[in-house]
C-alpha positions as CSV (number, residue, x, y, z in Angstrom):
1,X,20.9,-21.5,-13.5
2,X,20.2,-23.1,-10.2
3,X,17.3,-21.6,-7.9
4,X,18.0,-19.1,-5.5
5,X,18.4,-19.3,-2.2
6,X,16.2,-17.5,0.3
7,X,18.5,-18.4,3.1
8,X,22.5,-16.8,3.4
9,X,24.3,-19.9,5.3
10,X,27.2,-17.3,5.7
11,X,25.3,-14.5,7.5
12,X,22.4,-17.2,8.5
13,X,20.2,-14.7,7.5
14,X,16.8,-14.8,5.5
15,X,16.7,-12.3,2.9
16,X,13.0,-12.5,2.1
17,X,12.2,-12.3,5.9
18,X,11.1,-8.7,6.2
19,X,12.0,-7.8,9.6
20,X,15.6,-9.0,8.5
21,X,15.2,-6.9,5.2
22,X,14.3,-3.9,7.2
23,X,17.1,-4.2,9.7
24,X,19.6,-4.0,7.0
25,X,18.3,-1.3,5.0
26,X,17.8,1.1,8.6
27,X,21.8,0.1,9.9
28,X,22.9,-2.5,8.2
29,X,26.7,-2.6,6.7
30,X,27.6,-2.1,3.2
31,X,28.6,-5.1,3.1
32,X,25.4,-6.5,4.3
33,X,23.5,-4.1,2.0
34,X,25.1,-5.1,-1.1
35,X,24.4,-8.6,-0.5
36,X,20.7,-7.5,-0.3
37,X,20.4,-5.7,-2.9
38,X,22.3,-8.5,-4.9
39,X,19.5,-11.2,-3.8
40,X,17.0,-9.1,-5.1
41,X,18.3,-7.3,-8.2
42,X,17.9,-4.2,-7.5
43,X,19.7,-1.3,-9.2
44,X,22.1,0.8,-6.8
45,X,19.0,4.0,-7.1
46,X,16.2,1.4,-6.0
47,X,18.0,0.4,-3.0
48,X,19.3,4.3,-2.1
49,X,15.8,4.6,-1.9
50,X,14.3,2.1,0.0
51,X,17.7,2.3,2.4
52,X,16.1,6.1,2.1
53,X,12.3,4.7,3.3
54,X,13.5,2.5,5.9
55,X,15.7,5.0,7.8
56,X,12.7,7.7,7.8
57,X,10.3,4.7,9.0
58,X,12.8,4.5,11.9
59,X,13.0,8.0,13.0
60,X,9.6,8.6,11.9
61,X,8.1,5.6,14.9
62,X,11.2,6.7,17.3
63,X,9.3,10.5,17.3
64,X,5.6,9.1,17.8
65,X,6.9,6.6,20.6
66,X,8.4,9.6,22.5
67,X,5.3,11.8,21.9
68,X,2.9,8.6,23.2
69,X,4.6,8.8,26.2
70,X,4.3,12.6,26.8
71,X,0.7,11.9,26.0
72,X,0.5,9.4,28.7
73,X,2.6,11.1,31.2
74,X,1.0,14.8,30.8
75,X,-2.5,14.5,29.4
76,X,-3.5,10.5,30.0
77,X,-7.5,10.9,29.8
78,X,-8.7,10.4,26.1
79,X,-10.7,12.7,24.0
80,X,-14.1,11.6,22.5
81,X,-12.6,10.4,19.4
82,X,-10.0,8.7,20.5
83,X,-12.2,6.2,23.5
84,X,-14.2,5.8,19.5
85,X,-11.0,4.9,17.8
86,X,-9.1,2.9,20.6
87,X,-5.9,5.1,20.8
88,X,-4.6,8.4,21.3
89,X,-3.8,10.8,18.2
90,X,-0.1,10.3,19.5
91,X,-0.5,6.4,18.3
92,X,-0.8,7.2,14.3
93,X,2.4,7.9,12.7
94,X,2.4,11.8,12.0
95,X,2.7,12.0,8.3
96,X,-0.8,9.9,8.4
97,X,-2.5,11.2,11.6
98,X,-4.5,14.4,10.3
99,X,-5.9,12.0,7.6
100,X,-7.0,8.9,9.5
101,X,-8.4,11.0,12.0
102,X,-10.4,13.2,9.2
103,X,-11.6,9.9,7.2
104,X,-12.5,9.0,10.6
105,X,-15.0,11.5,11.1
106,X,-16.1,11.4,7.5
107,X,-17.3,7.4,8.4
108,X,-14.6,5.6,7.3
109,X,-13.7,2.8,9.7
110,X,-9.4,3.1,9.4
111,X,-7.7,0.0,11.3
112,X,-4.3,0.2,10.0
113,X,-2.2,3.2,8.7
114,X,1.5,4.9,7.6
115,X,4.6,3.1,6.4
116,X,4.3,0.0,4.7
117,X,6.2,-1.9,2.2
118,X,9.8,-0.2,1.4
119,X,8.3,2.8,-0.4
120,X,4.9,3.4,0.5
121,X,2.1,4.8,2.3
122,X,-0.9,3.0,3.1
123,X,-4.5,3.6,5.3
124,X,-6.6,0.3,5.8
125,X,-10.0,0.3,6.5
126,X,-12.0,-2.9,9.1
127,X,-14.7,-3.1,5.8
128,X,-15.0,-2.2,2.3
129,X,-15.6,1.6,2.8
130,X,-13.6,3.0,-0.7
131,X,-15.8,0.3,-2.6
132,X,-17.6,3.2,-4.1
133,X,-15.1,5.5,-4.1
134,X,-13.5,7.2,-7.2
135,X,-10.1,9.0,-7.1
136,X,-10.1,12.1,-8.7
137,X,-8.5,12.3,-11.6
138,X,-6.6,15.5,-11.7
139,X,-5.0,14.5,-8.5
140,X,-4.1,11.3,-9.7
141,X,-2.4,13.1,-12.5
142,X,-0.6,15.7,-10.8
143,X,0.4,13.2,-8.6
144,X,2.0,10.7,-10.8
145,X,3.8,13.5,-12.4
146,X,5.6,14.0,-8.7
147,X,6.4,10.7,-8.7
148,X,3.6,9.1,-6.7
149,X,1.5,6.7,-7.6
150,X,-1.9,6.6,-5.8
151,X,-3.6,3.3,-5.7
152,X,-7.1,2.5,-4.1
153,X,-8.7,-0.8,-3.0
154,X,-12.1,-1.4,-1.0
155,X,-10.7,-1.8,1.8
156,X,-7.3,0.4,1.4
157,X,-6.0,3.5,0.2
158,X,-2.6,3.8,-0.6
159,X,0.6,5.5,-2.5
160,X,4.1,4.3,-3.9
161,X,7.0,6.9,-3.1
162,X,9.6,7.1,-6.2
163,X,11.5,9.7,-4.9
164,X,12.7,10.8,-1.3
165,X,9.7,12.8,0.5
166,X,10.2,14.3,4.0
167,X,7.6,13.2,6.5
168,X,5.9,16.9,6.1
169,X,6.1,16.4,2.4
170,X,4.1,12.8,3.0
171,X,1.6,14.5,5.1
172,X,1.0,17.1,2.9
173,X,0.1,14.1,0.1
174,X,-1.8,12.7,1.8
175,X,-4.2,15.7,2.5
176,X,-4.6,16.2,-1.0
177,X,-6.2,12.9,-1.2
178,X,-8.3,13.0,2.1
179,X,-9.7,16.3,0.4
180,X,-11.2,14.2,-2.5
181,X,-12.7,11.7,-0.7
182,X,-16.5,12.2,-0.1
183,X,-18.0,12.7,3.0
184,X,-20.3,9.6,3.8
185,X,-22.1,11.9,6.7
186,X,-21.5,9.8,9.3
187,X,-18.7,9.1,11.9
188,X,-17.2,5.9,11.9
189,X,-18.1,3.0,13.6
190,X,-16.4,2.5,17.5
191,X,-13.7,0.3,16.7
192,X,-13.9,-3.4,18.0
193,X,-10.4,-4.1,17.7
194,X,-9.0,-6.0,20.8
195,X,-6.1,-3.5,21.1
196,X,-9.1,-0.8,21.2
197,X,-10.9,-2.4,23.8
198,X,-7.8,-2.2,25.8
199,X,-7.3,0.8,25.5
200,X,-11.2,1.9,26.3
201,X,-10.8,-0.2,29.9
202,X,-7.7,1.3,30.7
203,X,-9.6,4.8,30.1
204,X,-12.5,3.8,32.6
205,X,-9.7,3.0,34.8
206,X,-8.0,6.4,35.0
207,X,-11.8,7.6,35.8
């Protein structure tokens, strides 16, 4: 059977480029979508439910955008925690935002958060802060049994999505597992991202 191509010379498109990927499955054509989900094998469920993920991604960063800008345009001067964490509140996807900001103040130093692959969840820390963390295991369990699957790396917490959630429904997940991770009894570090420091100028600016 000859090798696959990554490249469609018809559509001059490149299937295993994500951004191309993403397009389709938010507004792309059945036609386009079939071909898609040909390339890749999936079965007609697994793409209803990425086409599902990628839609709600969409929406999901269209809302925050527009509350960013009310931020901006109504209450511009940054709380304590945000000058710490380089962005407003509005900046964090909302299905993640109670959670990064309540690791945050629990010491864990989140870089990177919300919607990321074509099912999942995902909160990234700048170190190796879950190194010495254990999920619980009832959580994990009851969980799994909802059709999530919770998976944790030093440096990144995350969760695969097996059926269609609602954004409250993914916020509401996530809270379970921010309540069963420890408190380190700290604050997290001021973060030193270049987008951060930005941000911090800006804010002396306004002053």
């Amino acid at each position: 059977m000859p090798e696959r191509e990554k490249f469609n010379p018809e559509e001059g498109k490149d299937f295993t480029n994500e951004d191309v990927a993403r397009r389709i499955l938010e507004s792309g054509t059945e036609t386009e979508l079939e071909k898609l989900r040909t390339f890749y094998n999936w079965e007609q469920e697994q793409t209803n439910l990425y086409r599902y993920y990628a839609q709600l991604r969409k929406e999901t960063i269209s809302a925050m955008k527009r509350d960013l800008e009310a931020r901006k345009r109504e209450n511009p001067i940054a709380t304590q925690q945000e000058l710490e964490m380089g962005a407003y509140v509005e900046n964090i996807e909302p299905q993640v935002r109670g959670t990064v900001t309540a690791l945050r103040a629990k010491g864990y130093n989140s870089i990177l958060s919300g919607f990321s692959g074509l099912n999942s969840q995902e909160i990234r820390l700048a170190d190796n802060g879950f190194a010495d963390v254990q999920l619980d295991n009832d959580m994990v369990e009851k969980l799994n049994s909802r059709g999530i699957e919770v998976r944790l790396e030093p440096d990144e917490i995350s969760f695969i999505c097996n059926n269609e959630l609602t954004v409250d429904e993914l916020e509401k997940i996530w809270e379970v597992i921010e309540d069963t991770i420890p408190d380190l009894g700290k604050r997290a570090e001021v973060s030193q991202l270049p987008s951060a420091k930005t941000f911090r100028k800006k804010q002396k600016e306004l002053k």
